[in-house]
Every structure is written in C-alpha cells, then in structure tokens.
C-alpha positions as CSV (number, residue, x, y, z in Angstrom):
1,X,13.6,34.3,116.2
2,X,12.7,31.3,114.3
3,X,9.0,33.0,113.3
4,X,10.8,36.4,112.3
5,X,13.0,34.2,109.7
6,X,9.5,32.5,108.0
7,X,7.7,36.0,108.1
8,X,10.8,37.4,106.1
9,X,11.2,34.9,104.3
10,X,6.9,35.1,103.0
11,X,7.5,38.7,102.7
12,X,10.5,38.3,100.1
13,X,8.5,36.3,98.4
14,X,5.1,38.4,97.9
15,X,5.6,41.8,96.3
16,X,1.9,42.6,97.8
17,X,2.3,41.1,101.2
18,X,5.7,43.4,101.3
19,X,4.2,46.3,100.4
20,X,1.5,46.3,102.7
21,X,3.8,45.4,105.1
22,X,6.1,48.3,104.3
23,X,2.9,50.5,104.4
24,X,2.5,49.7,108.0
25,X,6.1,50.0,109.2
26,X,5.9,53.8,107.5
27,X,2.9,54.9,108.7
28,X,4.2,54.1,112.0
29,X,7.8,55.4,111.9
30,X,6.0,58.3,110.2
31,X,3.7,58.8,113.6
32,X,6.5,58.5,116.0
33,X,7.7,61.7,114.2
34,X,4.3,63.4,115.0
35,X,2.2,63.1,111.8
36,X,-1.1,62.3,112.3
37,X,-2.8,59.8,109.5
38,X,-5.5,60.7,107.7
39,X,-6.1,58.6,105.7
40,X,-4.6,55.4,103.9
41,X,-4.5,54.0,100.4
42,X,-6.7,57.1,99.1
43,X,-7.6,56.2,95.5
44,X,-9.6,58.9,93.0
45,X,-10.0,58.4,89.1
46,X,-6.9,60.6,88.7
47,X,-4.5,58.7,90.9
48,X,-4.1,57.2,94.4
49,X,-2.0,58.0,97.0
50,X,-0.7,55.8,99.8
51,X,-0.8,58.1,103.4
52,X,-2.2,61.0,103.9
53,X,-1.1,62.1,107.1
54,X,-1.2,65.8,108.9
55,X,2.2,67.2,110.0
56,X,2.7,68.9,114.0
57,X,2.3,72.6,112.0
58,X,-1.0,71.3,110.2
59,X,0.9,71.1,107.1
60,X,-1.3,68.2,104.7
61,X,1.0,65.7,103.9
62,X,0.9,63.3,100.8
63,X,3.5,60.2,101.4
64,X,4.6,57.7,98.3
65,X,5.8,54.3,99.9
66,X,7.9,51.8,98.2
67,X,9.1,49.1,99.3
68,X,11.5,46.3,98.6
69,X,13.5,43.9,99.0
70,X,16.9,45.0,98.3
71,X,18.4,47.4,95.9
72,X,20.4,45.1,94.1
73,X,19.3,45.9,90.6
74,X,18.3,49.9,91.2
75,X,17.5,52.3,93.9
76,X,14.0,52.3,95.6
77,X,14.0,56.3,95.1
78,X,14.3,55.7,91.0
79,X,10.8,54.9,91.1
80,X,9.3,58.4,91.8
81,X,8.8,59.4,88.6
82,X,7.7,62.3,86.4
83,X,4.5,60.6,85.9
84,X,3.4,59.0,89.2
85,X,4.6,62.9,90.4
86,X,1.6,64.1,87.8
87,X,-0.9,61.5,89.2
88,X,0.1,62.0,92.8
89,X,-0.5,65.9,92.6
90,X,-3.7,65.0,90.2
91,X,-4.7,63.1,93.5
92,X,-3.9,65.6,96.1
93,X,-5.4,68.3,94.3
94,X,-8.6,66.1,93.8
95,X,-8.5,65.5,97.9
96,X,-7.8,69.2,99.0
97,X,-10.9,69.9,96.9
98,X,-13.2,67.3,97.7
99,X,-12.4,68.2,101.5
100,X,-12.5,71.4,101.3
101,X,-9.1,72.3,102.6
102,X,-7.4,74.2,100.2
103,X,-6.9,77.0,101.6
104,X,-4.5,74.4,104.2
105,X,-0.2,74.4,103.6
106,X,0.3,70.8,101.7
107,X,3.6,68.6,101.0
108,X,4.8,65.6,99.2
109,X,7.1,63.2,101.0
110,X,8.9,60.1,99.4
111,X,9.4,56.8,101.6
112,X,11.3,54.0,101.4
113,X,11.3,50.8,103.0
114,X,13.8,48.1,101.8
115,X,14.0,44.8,103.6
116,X,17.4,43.7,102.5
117,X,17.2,39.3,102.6
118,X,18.9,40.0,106.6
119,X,19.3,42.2,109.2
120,X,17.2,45.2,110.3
121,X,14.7,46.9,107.7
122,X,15.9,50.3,106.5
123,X,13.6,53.0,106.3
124,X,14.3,56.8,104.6
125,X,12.3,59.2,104.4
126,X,12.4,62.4,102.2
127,X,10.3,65.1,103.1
128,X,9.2,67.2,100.6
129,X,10.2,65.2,98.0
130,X,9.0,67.0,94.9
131,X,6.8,69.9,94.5
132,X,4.4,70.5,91.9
C-alpha cells in the first residue's frame, strides 16, 4: 500500500512518467477488449500516433492517449483537437500506405486516462472518436 502511495505520488509529479504510464494501463485495458497492438508510439514526419492496434473484425485502429492527473481545470477529452485530428489522419494515412494495407477498414479511438490525486484510475475510452 505504502509503495502504491510513492508511485502515485512520482507519477503526479512527472507529466512524462504519467503519460507513459497511462500509455501502458491503455494498451492493456484496450487488449482485454480484444485489440491486438501493432504497434506503439508510431512517429512519421506528418505526425505520430500513440497505439496502433487491430480490432477482433480486423478493423486498423489508430488510438490517441491522454492522460492526467485530474480534470480540475478542463476535460481530458478537450484536447483532441482539429489539428492533432489533421496530423493523426496525416499519420494513419502515411502507415496504411507504407504497409500496404489500404485496402483494410481503419478507425480512430480517443483514450483517456486520468489519475485523480486518490482512489482508482479512471479510464474511457471512445471508439471511433472522429473520422476524417
């Protein structure tokens, strides 16, 4: 118990460490739903992308992750924007192409992890969150 309280504790404290974090705890909920990853942190001169996971119907599926630590000042889901939309699809279109699987069903999830200062992480996910 006492360990959980300094890991949370480190993790409020280092936007990076909580993001990876977060990262992890997604890709995981995310796989107990059936997607298969991908890959992770896929990065291209027109964007990056956090997962890239394959759905139980093959679908391709192109997942956003924020995370935070509380929602005190605005909702984790304000940050998918217009323009991180137009890189993200920039991204996917660069990886379907790249990989040769365009001819393949694709998706764009949004998911949020927020690690309020106690109790349990929360974790939402939006499946297809925005299409192009």
């Amino acid at each position: 118990m006492f360990g959980w309280l300094i890991n949370r504790r480190r993790l409020l404290a280092d936007a990076k460490l909580l993001g990876r974090w977060g990262e992890k705890r997604c890709e995981k909920f995310l796989n107990k739903k059936g997607l298969r990853t991908l890959t992770r942190n896929y990065s291209c001169k027109t964007g990056e992308i956090d997962l890239i996971m394959v759905d139980t119907d093959r679908t391709i599926v192109f997942v956003e992750v924020k995370s935070r630590a509380g929602e005190s000042f605005t909702n984790v889901e304000d940050v998918l924007t217009y323009p991180k939309k137009t890189r993200m699809t920039r991204a996917a279109r660069y990886f379907l192409a790249t990989q040769k699987i365009e001819d393949r069903p694709y998706r764009f999830d949004f998911i949020a992890c927020v690690l309020p200062p106690s109790g349990p992480p929360e974790i939402r996910h939006y499946p297809n969150a925005f299409t192009p």
